[in-house]
C-alpha positions in Angstrom: 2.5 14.0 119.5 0.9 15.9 122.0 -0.3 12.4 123.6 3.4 11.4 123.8 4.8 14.1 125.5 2.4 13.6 128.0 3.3 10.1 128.9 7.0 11.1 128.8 6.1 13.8 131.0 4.4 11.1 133.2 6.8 8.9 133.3 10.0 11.4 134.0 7.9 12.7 137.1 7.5 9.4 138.5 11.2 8.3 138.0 11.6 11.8 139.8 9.7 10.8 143.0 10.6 7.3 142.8 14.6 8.4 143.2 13.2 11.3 145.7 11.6 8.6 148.1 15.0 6.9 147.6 16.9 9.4 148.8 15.1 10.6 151.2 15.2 7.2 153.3 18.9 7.0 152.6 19.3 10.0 154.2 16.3 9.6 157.0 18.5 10.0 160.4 17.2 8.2 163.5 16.0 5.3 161.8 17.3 2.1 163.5 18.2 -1.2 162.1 14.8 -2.8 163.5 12.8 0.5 161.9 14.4 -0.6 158.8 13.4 -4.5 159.2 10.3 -3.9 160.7 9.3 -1.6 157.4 11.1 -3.8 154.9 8.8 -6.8 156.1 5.9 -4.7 156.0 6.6 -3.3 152.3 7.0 -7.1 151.7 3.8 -8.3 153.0 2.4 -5.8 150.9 4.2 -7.1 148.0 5.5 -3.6 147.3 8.6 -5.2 146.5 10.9 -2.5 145.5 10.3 -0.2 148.7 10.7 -3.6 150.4 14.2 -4.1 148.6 15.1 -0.8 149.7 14.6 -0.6 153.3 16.3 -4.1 153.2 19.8 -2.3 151.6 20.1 0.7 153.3 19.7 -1.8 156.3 22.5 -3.4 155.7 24.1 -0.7 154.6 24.1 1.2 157.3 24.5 -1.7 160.3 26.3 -4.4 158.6 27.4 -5.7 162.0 23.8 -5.7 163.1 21.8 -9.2 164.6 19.1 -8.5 161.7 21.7 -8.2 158.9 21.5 -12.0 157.9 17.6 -11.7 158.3 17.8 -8.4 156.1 20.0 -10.5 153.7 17.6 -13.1 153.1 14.5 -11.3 153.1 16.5 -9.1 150.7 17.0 -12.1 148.7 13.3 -13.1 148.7 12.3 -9.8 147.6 14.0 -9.6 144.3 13.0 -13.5 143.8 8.9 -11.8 144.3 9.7 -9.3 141.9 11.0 -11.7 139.4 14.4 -10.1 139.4 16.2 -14.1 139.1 19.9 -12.5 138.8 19.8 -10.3 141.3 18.0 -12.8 143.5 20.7 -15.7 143.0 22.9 -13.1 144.3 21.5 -12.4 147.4 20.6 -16.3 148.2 24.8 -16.5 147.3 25.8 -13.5 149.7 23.6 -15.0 152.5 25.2 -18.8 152.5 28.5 -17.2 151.7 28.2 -14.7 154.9 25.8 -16.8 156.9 27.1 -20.5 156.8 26.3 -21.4 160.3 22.8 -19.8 160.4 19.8 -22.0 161.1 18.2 -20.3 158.1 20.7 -21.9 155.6 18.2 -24.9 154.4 15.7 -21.9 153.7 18.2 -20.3 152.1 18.5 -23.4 150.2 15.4 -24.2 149.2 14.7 -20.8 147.9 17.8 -20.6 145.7 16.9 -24.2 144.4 12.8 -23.2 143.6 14.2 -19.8 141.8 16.3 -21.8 139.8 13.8 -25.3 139.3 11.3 -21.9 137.7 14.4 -21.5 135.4 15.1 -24.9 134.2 14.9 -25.3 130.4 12.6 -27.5 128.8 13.8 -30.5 127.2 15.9 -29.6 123.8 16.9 -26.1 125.7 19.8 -25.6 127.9 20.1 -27.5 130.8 22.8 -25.1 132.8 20.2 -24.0 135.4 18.6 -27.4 135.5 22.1 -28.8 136.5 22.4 -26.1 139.0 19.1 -26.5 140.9 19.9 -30.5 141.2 23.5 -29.1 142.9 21.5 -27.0 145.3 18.6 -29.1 146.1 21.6 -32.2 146.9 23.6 -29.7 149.0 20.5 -29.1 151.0 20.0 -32.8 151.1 23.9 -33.3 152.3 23.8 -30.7 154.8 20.4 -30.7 156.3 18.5 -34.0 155.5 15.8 -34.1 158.2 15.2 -30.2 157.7 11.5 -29.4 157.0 12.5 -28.7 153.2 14.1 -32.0 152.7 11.4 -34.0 151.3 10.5 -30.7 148.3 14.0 -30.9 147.5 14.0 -35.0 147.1 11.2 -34.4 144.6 12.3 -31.5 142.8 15.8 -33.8 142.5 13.7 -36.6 141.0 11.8 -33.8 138.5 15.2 -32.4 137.5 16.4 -35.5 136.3 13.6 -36.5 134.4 14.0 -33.5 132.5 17.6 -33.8 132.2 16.5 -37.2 130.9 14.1 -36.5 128.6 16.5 -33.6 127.2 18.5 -36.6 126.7 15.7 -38.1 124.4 15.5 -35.0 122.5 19.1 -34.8 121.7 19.5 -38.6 120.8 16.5 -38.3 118.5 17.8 -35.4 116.7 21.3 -37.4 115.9 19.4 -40.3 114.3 17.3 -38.4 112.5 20.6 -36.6 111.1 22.1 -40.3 110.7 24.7 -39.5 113.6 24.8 -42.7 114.7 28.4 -42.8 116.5 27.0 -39.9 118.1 23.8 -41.2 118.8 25.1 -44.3 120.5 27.8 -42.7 122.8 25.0 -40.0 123.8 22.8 -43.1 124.6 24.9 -44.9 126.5 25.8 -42.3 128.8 22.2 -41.6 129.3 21.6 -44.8 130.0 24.2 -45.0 132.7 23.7 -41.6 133.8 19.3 -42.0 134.3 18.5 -45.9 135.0 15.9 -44.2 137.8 14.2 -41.9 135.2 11.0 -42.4 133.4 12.5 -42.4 130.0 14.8 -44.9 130.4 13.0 -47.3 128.3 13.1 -44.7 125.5 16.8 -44.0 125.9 17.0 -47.3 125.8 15.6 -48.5 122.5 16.8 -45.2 121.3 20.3 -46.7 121.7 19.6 -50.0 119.8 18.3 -48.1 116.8 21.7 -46.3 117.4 23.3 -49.6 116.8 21.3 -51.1 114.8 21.5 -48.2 112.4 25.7 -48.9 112.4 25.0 -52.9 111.4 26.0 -54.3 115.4 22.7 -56.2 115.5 24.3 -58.6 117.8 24.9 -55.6 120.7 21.0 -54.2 119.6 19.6 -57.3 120.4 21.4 -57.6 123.9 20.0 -54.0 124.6 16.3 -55.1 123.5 16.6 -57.9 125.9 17.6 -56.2 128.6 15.2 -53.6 127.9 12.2 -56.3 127.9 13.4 -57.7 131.3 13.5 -54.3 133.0 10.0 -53.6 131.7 7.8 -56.1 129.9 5.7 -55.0 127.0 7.5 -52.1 126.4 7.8 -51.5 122.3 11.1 -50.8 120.5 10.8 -47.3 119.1 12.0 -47.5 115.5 13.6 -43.5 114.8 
């Protein structure tokens, strides 16, 4: 008991100076918006991330209007994305392209917002809704800025997502024949086909779907997909699920 009241004790007088220091740089007068940076980007560099993510609000807090704001907002960003704070971080990559859109910054911005959410991206069988949304970010970088130094990252990453989204794909097709699904399995496969022909498991969606059909008795439409599947790629194996 005694051992617990102890920690408690601990841990109330830390929040205590924690929301002290807070306050007391909120209300520090004289500090200027470069102080602010300058500290921010030191606390940073330190990897003391939440002093970091401090300095960086109360800068733009208090000079919104100032030249370092969009700088503020993006190092702001990449301080809650260091601290592993992924919501929070989204956010401030969002505020910055929202507020910023003509910066020279904005493929960093980019790139950034597509790696935090590329960390995110479910595994195959999982949900895919960040995976989806780190292929929209990576292409808008692509669209906007394709000769910026982030460009060729974000061409791979786009080629990774896919695969994933691919073999996710796999992993849902899979699952309806082993339920006997079949309709289902066959439309699912056909889209994937359509929707991944540059992915590494086409061949696999691909004899997945003639199992699909083959399964529902349309041997004639299997056996036009198994061709086509040993012309694209020769001495590749039906798999039988």
């Amino acid at each position: 008991m005694r051992r617990t009241l102890h920690f408690l004790a601990i841990l109330t007088a830390a929040a205590f100076v924690l929301l002290s220091c807070s306050a007391k740089l909120a209300n520090q007068k004289g500090l200027t918006a470069s102080d602010l940076f300058s500290r921010g980007q030191q606390k940073l560099a330190k990897k003391k991330y939440d002093s970091a993510i401090e300095h960086f609000q109360v800068l733009l807090e208090r000079f919104p209007t100032s030249p370092l704001a969009p700088r503020a907002q993006l190092a702001l960003a990449d301080a809650y994305m260091e601290n592993k704070d992924n919501v929070e971080a989204e956010v401030g990559y969002d505020d910055f392209l929202r507020l910023y859109p003509a910066s020279d910054n904005v493929p960093y911005a980019l790139s950034r917002k597509g790696e935090l959410l590329f960390r995110q991206a479910g595994k195959p069988g999982r949900d895919q809704t960040k995976t989806v949304e780190a292929i929209r970010t990576y292409q808008l970088l692509l669209d906007k800025n394709p000769s910026s130094p982030y460009a060729a990252v974000a061409a791979r990453r786009i080629a990774e997502l896919r695969n994933r989204l691919a073999e996710n794909e796999v992993a849902v097709v899979s699952h309806y024949l082993t339920r006997k699904k079949y309709e289902s399995a066959e439309a699912r496969a056909r889209r994937a086909v359509a929707d991944y022909p540059d992915t590494t498991s086409l061949p696999t969606l691909m004899s997945l779907l003639a199992n699909a059909l083959d399964r529902q008795g349309k041997k004639e439409e299997a056996a036009e997909v198994r061709k086509s599947l040993r012309e694209k790629f020769p001495g590749t194996g039906d798999k039988k699920r």
